[in-house]
N, C-alpha and C positions, 0 to 999 in steps of 0.2 A: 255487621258484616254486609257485605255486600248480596242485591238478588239474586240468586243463583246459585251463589257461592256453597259447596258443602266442607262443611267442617269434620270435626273427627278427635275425638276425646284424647287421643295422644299428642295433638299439635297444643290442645289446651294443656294437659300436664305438661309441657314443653314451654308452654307461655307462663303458667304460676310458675315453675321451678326458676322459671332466668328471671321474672320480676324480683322472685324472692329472692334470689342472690344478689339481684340488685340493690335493695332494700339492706341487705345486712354487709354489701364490701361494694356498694355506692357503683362498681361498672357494673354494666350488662355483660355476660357471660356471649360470646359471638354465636348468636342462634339464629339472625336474621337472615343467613343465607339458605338455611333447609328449610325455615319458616316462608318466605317468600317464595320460594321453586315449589314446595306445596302450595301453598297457596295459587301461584298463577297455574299451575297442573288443574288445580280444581277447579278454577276460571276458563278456561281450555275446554272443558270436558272431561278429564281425565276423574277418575274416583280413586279415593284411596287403594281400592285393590289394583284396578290398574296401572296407578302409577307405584305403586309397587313393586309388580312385575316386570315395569318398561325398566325400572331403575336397577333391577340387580344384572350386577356386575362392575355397575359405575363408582368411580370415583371422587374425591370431594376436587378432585385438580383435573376432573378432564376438559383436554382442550376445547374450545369452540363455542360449545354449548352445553346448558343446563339440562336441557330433559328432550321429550320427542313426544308429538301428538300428532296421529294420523300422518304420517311425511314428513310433519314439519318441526324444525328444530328452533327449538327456544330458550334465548338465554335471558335472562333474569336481572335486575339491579334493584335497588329498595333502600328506601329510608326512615329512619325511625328518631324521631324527637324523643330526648328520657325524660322532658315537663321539667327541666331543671332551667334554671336562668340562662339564658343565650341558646337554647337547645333549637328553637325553631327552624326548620327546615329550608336554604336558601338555596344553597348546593345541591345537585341531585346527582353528583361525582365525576368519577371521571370518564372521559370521551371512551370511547371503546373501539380499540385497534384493529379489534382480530372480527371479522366478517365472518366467519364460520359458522353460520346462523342465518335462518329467514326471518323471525320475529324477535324484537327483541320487548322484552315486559317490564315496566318501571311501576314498580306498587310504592307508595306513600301510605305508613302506620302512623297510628296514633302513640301515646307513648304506653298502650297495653296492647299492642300491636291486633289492633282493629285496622282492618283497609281501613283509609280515607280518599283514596284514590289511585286508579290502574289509568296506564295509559301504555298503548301499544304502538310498535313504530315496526314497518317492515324494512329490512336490510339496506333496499335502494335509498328508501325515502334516509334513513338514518346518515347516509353516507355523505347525502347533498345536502343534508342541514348539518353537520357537526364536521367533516371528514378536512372540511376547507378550513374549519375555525381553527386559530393559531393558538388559543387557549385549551387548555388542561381539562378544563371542568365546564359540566353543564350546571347551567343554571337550572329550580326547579319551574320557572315561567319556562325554559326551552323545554321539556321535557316535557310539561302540559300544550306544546303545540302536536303533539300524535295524536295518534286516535283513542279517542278513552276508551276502556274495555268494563264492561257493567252486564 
């Protein structure tokens, strides 16, 4: 994990449970969206109790953004290699439309969802690097042009 980073014993039961189900019906169970929005909460600042408490009431569908730390709104994107033939990471998805956010967080796991890399992009800058490209998807070389976050 990353310096700084604090972890928290229910994201691990959360990480062996979906390995394991990976393991006995070959997909990953889709955990990587509550695994990654923790994760970059805890990269932030935020600690388990308080992103806790900023979290209830929220949604897995709300619009805009993922979470809120001191003002600022963040939304999340992540990728995860499963170590299987072809899995490595090239793609880092798709362009992102909806501006409803100031920071957006792109974390890169391992395939036992270890950071391997964060990289941060604020709203303007995201808009003038991807907003004009006539393509679908970033590549993960564009995505390592932000600011890394460590």
């Amino acid at each position: 994990m990353m310096h700084g980073y604090i972890s928290h014993p229910l994201r691990q039961q959360l990480v062996e449970i979906a390995l394991q189900w990976e393991r006995s019906y070959s997909v990953l169970p889709r955990v990587g969206d509550a695994l990654s929005e923790f994760d970059a909460a805890m990269l932030v600042g935020h600690t388990p109790e308080t992103f806790s408490k900023a979290m209830v009431g929220t949604t897995a569908v709300q619009k805009g953004f993922d979470f809120c730390w001191e003002s600022t709104r963040y939304q999340v994107k992540h990728n995860r290699p499963s170590g299987k033939k072809g899995s490595k990471v090239t793609n880092a998805g798709n362009v992102t439309t909806n501006f409803e956010w100031d920071i957006l967080i792109y974390v890169l796991y391992n395939e036992f969802f270890d950071i391997q890399e964060v990289w941060q992009w604020d709203v303007e800058t995201y808009q003038k690097m991807f907003d004009s490209k006539s393509q679908k998807h970033i590549s993960l070389k564009d995505m390592q042009k932000g600011k890394p976050l460590s």
